[in-house]
Structures are given as C-alpha cells and as structure tokens.
N, C-alpha and C positions, 0 to 999 in steps of 0.2 A: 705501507702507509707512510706519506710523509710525515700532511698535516693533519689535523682533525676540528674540521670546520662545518659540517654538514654531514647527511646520511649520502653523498656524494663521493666520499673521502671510504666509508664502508663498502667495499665490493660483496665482504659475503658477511650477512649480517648474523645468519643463524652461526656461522664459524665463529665469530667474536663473543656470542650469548655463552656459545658451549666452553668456551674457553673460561669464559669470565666466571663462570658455575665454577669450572676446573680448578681458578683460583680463591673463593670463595672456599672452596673444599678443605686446600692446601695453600693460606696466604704466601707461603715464604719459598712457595716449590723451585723458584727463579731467585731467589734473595740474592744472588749474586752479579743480575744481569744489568743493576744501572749501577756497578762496584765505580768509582772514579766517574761519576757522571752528576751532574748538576741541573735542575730545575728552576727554573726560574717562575713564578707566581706574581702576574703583576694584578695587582685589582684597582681599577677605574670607578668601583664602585663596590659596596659591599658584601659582604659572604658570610657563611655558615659554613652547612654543607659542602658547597660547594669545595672550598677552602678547606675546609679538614679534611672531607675524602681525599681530594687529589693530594693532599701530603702526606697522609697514611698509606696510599696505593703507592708514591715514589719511596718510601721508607721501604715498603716491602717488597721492592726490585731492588733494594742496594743506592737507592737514589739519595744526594741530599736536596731537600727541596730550601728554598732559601723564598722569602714572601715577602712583598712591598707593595703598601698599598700608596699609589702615583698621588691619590687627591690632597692624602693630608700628608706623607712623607716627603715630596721628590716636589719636582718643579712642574707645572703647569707644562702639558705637553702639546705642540700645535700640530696639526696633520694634513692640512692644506699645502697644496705644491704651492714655491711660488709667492709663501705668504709672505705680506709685509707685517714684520711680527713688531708692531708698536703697542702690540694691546696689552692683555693680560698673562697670554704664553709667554714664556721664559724659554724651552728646549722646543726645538724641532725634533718630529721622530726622526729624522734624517741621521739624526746625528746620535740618537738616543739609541735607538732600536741598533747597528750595527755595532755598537760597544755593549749590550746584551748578547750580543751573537758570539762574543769576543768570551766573557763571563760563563756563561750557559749554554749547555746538552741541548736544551730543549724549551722553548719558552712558552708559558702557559698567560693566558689572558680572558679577564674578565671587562668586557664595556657594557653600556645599557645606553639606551635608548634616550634621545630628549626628549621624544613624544609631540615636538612643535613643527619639524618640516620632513614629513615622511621622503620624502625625494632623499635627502641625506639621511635618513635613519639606515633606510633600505640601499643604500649602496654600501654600507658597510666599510667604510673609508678605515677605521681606523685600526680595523684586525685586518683587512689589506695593505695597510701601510708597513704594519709591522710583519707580516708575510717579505712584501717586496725587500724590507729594507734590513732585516735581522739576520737572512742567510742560514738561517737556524729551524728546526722543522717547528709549527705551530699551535698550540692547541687551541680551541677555543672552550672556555669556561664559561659560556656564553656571553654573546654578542648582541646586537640591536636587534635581529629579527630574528635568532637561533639561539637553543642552547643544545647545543647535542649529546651532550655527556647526560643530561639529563633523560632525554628519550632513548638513548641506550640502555640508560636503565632503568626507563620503563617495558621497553619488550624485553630485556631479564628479568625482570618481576615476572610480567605476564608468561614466560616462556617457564618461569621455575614453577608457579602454584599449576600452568595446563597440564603440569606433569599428572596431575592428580585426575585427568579426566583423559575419555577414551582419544588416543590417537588421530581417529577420523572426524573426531568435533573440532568443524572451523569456528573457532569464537566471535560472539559479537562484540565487537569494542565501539565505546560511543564516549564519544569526547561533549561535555555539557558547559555550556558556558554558566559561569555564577555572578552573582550579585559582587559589589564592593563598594567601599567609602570613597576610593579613590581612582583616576585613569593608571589601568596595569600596560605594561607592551604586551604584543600581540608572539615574543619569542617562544613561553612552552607552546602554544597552542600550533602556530608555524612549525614549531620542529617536531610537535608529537605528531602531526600529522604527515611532515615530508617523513618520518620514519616509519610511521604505519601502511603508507603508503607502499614506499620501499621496501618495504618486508613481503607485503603481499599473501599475509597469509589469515588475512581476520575481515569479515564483514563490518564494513569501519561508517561509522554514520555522525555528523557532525551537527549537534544542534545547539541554537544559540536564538533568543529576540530575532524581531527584524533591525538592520541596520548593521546588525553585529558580522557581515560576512570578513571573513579574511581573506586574503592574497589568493589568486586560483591555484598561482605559482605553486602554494605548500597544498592545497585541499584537494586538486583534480582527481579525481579516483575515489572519491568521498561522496556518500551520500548526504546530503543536505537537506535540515528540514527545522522549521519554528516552532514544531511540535515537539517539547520536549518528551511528554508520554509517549508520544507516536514510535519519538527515538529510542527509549528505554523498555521497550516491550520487549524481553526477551534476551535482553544486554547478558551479556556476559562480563565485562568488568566496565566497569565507569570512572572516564578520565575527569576529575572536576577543577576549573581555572575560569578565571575571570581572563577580561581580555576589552581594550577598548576599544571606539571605531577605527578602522580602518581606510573608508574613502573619504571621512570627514574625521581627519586625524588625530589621535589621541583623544577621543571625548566621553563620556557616560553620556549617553542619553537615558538611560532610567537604569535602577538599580530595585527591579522587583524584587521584593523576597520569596513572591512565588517559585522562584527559580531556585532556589536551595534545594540542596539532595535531604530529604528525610528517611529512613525507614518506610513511611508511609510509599512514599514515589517510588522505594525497592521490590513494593511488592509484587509489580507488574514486570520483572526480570526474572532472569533465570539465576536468582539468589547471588545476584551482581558482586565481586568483590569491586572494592571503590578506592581511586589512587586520585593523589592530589601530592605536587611536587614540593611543596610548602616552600615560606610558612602559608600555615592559612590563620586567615579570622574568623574562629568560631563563632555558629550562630548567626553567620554573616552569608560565607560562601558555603560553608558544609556545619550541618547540627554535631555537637555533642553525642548525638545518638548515635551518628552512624560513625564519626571517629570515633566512640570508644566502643565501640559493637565490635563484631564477629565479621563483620563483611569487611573492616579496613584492612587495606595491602599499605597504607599510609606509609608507616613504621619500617617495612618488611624493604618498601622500596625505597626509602632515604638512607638504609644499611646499605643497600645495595650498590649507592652511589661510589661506594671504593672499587670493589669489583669492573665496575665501568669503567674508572678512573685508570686501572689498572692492568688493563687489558689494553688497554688504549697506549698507555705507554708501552708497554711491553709489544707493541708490532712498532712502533714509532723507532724504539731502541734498535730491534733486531732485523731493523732494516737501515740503520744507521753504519 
C-alpha cells in the first residue's frame, strides 16, 4: 500500500479487518515498526476522532506523530496550478507539500468539502496536489467526497460483532439517510458504500427522500429505494448519516423527522445493530433511545477508529 485514499488503495479488504482485529488484540505487537519515523497530520479542517485515533495508532507502531492544523496555524494554502496568487493564499502547495516530504515518513490529511461547486469538490484537487507534490506516501483522513479510514472501520465493526452469528448468514446492511439542521457532504455516505460495495459480502440497500440520490460512481451494486421501511425489513445493521443533494449541490431540501431511526422503526429488522460515524445530533438524526439502547455499535465503532488507523499504517510502513 502506498497511499490510502479510497477502498481502491485496499486490494484485500478482509486481510486488513483481520489484521486490525490482530491489533486491537495486541496494540503494541509492532511497537517497534515506525521506531525513527514521523507522521505528519495536517487538518484543513476540524477533528476529534479522527485526530486522536490516527495519533494513538502511530504512537503504537513506534511512530511520532506531529499535528498542524493549516487554517488557524500556518499560512493560507493555494492549489490551483498556475495561480496568480494576489488574493488571500500566501503558500502554494507547490512549495509546501515537498518540504513535508522533506520532514515526514508519511503525511496524513484531512480537507472538507465547500459544498458550492460540486465539479471542484469532486475532483479532489487538494489531496491530489499533495499526493503529486510531497513524494511521501498519503493518507487521507478524509477528503471532499471520501473518508476511508472511517469505512474501514465500519466493516471492522461489522466483521467483529458477525462473529457472533452463523458463518453462512450474508448480512443485510442498509445505509438510511437522516434529518439535519444543516447541508452535510455527501463523504461517509460515498465511502461507506464504495467500501461495501467492495467488500462484496452483505445484501447492501440504500435508502434516502427523493432528490437525495448520490454519485452512481460510489452506489452501483446498491440497492435503492425511498422506502425507508421497505429498506429496513429485515436489516441486519443500520448505517445512519445525513447527507445533502447531490445533483443540485449541497442543499436540504427537507429535513423530515419522519426519518429518524426509533426503536419503534427497529422492530421490522432482524434486531438491527445501528452505527452512525459521529458526531451525531441527538433527537435530530438518531433518538436517544436507540443510542443508549442495546442495538448501538455507535461507541464499539469510534474505538475502532485506531485499529483502522493502524493497520493502515502499518502496510504503508512495511512497504516503505
């Protein structure tokens, strides 16, 4: 593995799940393999999660991870080839990104989405800029239309609790679009689905409003439907995310509440565990009830985000 920017970047997906278990088991079984190695964490935008795991999973390879967040620390970065930079950027990556290459093992990067001219959101300019120009392998801590460390470790979730059930039960996974106050990007929902996709091992159904379709690019292989009951008969776990338009860019067209996962709505599952990548707003996208109930993997699978974090380096390293 070079970089790690998509389920693309994963050849064998179940190999990386059982690994990341492996480490999960024994965090420190490698403690020695980023011994004299440097991480770089740049964030364009905010973190939690994100941000802690990946510094806990390089900690426990021997890594030191070093963090900068560009919006309020560093200078204004431009990404445009070509630019005539009289505006508000100050550094070109040109010139930024290959003196990280210079500094850092490995550079990790978080951007987001502006949600105003999908044509640049979805080309991805500026975790390819920093690919072409840093020399260095990449990770991404998600990006404008991916996050992939996160749906890595959602089918570790999923792949640690199916332990629990017979071997030849293909599970149904259904990704539910939710309510929100505000336009989200459309990144977990794209990458949970190019990853389920790619995994190819779960009855995968995608239901959202009308208008709410995403990209075919991530969905193809998905079933699709406006019925959200329709889609949760019988579920086996439930992904819940908000997510804006798509072919009319970034926008809420309605925020029913009918759409919120209840208890009530689980009862037509096959006793659903329910994951949402947080944060979430309670009472909003997902009730009270079913996050502090019995069916949330909520919890189970934002611990998990090291494990992910950390598997992920750990083939980046040992193929360096």
């Amino acid at each position: 593995m070079k970089n790690f920017i998509s389920a693309h970047d994963a050849a064998d997906i179940d190999g990386l799940v059982k690994k990341a278990l492996a480490y999960k088991a024994d965090p420190f079984k490698d403690k020695t393999l980023g011994a004299g190695k440097r991480i770089g964490c740049l964030f364009l935008n905010p973190s939690m999660r994100t941000r802690l795991s990946t510094q806990i999973a390089a900690q426990n390879l021997g890594m030191d991870a070093i963090l900068f967040n560009v919006g309020s620390e560093g200078w204004a970065l431009e990404f445009e080839e070509e630019a005539i930079m009289s505006g508000n950027t100050v550094e070109h990556v040109k010139d930024a990104a290959p003196i990280f290459g210079k500094y850092f093992d490995v550079l990790a990067i978080r951007t987001f989405p502006s949600l105003k001219n999908r044509e640049d959101d979805y080309s991805e300019l500026y975790i390819k800029q920093f690919i072409k120009y840093a020399g260095i392998p990449v990770v991404s801590l998600e990006s404008a239309t991916l996050h992939p460390l996160q749906s890595l470790t959602d089918i570790i979730t999923i792949q640690e609790h199916s332990r629990l059930k017979p071997a030849a039960h293909k599970p149904k996974i259904v990704l539910t679009w939710a309510p929100h106050v505000k336009p989200l990007p459309q990144c977990v929902a794209n990458s949970f689905s190019q990853w389920i996709n790619a995994w190819g091992k779960a009855d995968f159904v995608i239901t959202h409003p009308e208008d709410y379709e995403l990209s075919e690019e991530f969905t193809q292989g998905a079933t699709i439907t406006h019925n959200q009951d329709e889609a949760l008969k019988d579920a086996d776990y439930v992904y819940v995310k908000n997510w804006s338009t798509f072919k009319d860019y970034g926008k809420i067209y309605e925020s029913d509440p009918q759409w919120m996962l209840t208890n009530k709505k689980l009862e037509i599952t096959n006793q659903a565990k329910v994951m949402h990548c947080l944060p979430v707003r309670r009472n909003v996208e997902l009730s009270d009830e079913v996050l502090d109930g019995p069916n949330s993997l909520v919890t189970q699978e934002a611990s998990n985000r090291v494990w992910a974090a950390q598997v992920v380096l750990s083939e980046i390293l040992k193929n360096k």
